[in-house]
C-alpha positions in Angstrom: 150.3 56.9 -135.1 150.2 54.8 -132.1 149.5 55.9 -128.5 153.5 56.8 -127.4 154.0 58.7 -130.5 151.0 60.8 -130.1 152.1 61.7 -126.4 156.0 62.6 -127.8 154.6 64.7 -130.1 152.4 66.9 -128.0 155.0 67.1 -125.7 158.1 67.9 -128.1 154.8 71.3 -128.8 154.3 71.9 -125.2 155.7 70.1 -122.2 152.9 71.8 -120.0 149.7 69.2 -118.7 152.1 66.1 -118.7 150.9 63.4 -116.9 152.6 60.6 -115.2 151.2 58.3 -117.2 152.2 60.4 -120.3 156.1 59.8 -119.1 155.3 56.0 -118.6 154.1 55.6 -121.8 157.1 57.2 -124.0 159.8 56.1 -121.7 158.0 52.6 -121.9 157.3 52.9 -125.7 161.3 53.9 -126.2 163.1 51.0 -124.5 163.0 52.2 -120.9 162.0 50.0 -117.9 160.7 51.6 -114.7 162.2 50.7 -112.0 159.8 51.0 -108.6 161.6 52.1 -105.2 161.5 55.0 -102.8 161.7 56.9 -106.2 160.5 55.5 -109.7 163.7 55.2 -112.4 163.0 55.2 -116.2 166.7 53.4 -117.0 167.1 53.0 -120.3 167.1 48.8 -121.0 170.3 48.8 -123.2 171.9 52.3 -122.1 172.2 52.2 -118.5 173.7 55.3 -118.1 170.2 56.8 -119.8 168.3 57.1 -116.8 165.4 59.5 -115.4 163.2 60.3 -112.4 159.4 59.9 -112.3 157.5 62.2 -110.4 155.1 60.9 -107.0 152.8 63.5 -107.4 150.2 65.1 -109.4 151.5 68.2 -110.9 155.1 68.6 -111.3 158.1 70.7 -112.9 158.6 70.7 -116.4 161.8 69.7 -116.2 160.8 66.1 -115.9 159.1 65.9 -119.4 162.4 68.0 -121.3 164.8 65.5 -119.4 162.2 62.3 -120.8 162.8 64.2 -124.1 166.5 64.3 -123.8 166.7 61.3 -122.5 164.4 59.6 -125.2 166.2 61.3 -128.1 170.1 60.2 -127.1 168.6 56.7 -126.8 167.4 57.0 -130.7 170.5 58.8 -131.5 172.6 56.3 -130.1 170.5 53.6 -131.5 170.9 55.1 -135.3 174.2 55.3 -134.4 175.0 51.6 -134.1 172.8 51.0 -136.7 174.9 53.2 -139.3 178.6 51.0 -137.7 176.6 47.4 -138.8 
């Protein structure tokens, strides 16, 4: 189990004590590309419409790491979903 996987997994537990560098990881690790600006986007590479916000600061809302989640899983649903018309 690699790095990203490890991360999504303790998260899916318990979204409490995220890092930032927790959200990189799995947005990176799951097709997302950050974009840098007066706020940091995770947009999905293939499903623009899947996009996110990064948080600046140190400690912040859960509600960033349950919409990474959401985010992260409609991207794999979508993805199995193509898959499965091929």
């Amino acid at each position: 189990m690699d790095e990203a996987e490890k991360i999504l997994d303790r998260l899916r537990r318990s979204p409490n004590n995220c890092t930032r560098h927790d959200l990189e990881v799995i947005y990176l690790a799951n097709g997302f590309k950050i974009r840098k600006g007066n706020h940091e986007i995770a947009g999905h590479i293939k499903y623009k419409f899947l996009r996110g916000t990064l948080p600046n600061h140190k400690s912040f809302a859960v509600g960033y790491v349950t919409t990474a989640l959401k985010l992260i899983d409609e991207a794999s649903r979508l993805q199995k979903q193509e898959k499965n018309k091929k």
